[in-house]
Legacy VTK file of the C-alpha trace (Angstrom):
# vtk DataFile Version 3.0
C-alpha trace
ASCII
DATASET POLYDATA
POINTS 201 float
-12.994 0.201 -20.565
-9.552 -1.111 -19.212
-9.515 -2.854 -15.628
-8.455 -0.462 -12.971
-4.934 -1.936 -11.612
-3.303 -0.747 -8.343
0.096 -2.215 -6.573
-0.048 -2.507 -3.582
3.335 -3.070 -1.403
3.542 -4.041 2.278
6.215 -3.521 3.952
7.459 -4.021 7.770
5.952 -0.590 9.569
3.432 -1.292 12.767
0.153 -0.997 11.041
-0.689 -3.731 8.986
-4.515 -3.460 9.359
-4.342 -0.616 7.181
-3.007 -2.596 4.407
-5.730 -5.409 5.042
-8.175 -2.932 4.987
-7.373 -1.195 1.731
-6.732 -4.819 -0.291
-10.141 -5.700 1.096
-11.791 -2.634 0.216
-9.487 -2.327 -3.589
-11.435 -5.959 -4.182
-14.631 -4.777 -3.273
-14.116 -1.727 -5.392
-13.298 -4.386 -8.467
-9.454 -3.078 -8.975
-7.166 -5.545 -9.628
-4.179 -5.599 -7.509
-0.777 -6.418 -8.031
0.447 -7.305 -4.065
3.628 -6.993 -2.760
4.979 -7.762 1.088
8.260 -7.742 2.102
9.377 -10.764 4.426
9.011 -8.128 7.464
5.660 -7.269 6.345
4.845 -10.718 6.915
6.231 -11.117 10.561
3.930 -7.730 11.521
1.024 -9.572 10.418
1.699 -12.204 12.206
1.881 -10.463 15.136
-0.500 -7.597 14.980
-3.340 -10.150 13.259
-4.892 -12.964 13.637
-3.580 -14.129 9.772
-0.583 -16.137 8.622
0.108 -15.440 5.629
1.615 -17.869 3.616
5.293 -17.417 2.918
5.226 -18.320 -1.193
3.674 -15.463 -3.643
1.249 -18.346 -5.602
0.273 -20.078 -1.730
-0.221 -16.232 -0.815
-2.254 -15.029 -4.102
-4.576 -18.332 -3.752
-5.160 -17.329 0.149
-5.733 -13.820 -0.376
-7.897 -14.383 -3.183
-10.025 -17.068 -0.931
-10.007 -14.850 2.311
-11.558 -11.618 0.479
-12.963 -13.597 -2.021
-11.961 -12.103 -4.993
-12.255 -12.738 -8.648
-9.867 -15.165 -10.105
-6.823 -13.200 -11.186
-7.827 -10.206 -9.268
-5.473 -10.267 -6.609
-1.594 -11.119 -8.247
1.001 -11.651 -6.235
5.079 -11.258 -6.828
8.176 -12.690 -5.036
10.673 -9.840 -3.914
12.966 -10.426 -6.599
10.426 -10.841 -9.653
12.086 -8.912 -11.997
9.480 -10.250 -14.980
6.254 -8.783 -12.606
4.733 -5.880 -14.684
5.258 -3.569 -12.027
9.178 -4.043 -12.338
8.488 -2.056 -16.139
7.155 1.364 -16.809
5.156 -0.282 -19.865
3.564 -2.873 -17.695
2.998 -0.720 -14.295
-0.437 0.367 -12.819
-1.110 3.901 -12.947
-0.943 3.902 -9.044
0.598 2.423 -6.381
0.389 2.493 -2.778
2.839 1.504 0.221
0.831 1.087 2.888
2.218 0.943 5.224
5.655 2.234 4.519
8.374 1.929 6.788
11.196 4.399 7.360
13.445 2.041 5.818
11.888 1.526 2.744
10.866 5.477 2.254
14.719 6.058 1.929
15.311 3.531 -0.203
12.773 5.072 -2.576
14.134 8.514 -1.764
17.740 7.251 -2.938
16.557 4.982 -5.449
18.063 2.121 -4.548
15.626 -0.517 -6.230
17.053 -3.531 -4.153
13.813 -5.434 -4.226
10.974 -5.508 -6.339
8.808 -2.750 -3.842
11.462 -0.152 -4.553
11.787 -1.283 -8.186
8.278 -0.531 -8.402
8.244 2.597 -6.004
11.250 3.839 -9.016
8.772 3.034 -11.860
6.323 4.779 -10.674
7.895 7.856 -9.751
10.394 7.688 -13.228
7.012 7.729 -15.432
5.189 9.898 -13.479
2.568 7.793 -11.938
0.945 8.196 -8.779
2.205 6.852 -5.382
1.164 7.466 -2.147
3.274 6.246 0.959
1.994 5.996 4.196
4.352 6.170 6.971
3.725 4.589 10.459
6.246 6.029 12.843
6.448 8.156 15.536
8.320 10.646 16.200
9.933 11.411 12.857
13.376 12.253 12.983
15.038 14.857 10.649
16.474 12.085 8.294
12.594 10.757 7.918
11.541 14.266 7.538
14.038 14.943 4.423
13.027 12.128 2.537
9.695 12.618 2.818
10.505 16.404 1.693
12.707 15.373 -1.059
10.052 12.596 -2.024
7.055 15.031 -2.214
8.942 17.004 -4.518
9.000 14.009 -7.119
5.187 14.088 -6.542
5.020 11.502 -4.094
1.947 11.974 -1.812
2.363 12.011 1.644
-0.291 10.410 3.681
0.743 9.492 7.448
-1.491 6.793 8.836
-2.784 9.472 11.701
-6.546 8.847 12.187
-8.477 11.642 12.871
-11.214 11.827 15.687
-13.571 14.186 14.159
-15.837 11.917 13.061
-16.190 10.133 16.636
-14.806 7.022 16.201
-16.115 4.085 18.019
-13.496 1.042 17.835
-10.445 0.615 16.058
-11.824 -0.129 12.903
-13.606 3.228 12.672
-10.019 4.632 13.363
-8.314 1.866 10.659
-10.936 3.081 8.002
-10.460 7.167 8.493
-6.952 5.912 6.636
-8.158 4.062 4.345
-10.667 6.399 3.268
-8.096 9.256 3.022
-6.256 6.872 0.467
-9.170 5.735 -1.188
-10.102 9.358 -1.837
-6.484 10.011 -3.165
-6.683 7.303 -5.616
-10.478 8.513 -6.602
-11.953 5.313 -5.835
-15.852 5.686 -4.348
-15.804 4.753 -0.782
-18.274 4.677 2.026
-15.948 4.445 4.688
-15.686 8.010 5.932
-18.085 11.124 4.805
-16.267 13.758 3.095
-16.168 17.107 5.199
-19.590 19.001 5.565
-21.710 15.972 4.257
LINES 1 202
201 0 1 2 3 4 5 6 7 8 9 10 11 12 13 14 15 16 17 18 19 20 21 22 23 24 25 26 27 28 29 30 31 32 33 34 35 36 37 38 39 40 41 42 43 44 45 46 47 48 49 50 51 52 53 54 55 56 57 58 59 60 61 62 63 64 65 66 67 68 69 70 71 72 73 74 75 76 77 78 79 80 81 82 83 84 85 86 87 88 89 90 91 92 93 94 95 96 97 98 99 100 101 102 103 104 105 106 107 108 109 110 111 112 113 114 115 116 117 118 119 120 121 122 123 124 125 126 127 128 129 130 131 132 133 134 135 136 137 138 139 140 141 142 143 144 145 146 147 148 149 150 151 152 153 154 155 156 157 158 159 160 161 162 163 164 165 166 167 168 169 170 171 172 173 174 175 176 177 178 179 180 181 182 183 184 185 186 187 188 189 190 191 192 193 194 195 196 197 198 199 200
């Protein structure tokens, strides 16, 4: 059986525990993931987390790989402008990808196209071959331009999945909140997770 693959692209919303979250719970799942931050990404890290990242994608693969001690090759990671990467080409692309999370910016770049850096390139790919992508916005309140591309991005199959924890489940710290989110995308990508039981369990 082929190796499940997932990209993953982090870009430079408030909520970067979300993205830590999923990578470390993709790994444990045994996906490999193809890992992508944008350079703003990297200063909300900095400053909603304890980690500094390192700057370079093969400093950043070796530390990711080492901090959530993956497999070798598990984790892969690409510069923004890595036009070689597999997930730059429709024949080399996961079936998935998440952005997580996604900021407004980088929703209407998708939603236009524009492919100016490898996360959109790969955000295009997906969408032109009919792959899966989920994008999960971090902002509050959504204005009407927000609102259209999310619209106009759901209608090219996009899902829509707004990092807005739910408080059903009577969450006890912010993790408990962090993981309701990451369950939710989990679930979407229909990868087994314990996080968060599924409604009437």
């Amino acid at each position: 059986m082929a190796e499940r693959r997932v990209t993953l692209a982090v870009t430079g919303a408030s909520g970067s525990q979300y993205a830590l979250r999923l990578l470390e719970c993709l790994v444990r799942a045994d996906v490999q993931v193809f890992f992508l931050i944008s350079q703003a990404a990297q200063l909300v890290v900095a400053t909603e987390t304890e980690l500094q990242l390192p700057p370079k994608p093969q400093a950043l693969e070796a530390f990711l790989t080492e901090h959530y001690q993956a497999r070798a090759g598990q984790i892969r990671v690409f510069g923004k402008q890595d036009w070689m990467s597999p997930v730059a080409s429709g024949s080399g692309a996961p079936a998935a990808m998440v952005v997580c999370p996604c900021s407004t910016g980088t929703l209407s770049a998708i939603a236009t196209g524009a492919s100016n850096n490898l996360i959109e390139r790969a955000a295009d790919v997906t969408l032109k071959e009919r792959r899966q992508l989920i994008l999960v916005p971090r902002e509050s309140p959504y204005s009407t331009i927000h609102l259209e591309n999310m619209l106009k991005l759901s209608r090219m199959g996009a899902i829509i999945l707004p990092a807005s924890p739910g408080f059903y489940h009577q969450p006890q710290s912010i993790d408990d909140l962090v993981d309701f989110v990451v369950a939710r995308i989990l679930n979407q990508l229909g990868i087994e997770q314990d996080l968060l039981k599924r409604w009437g369990e």
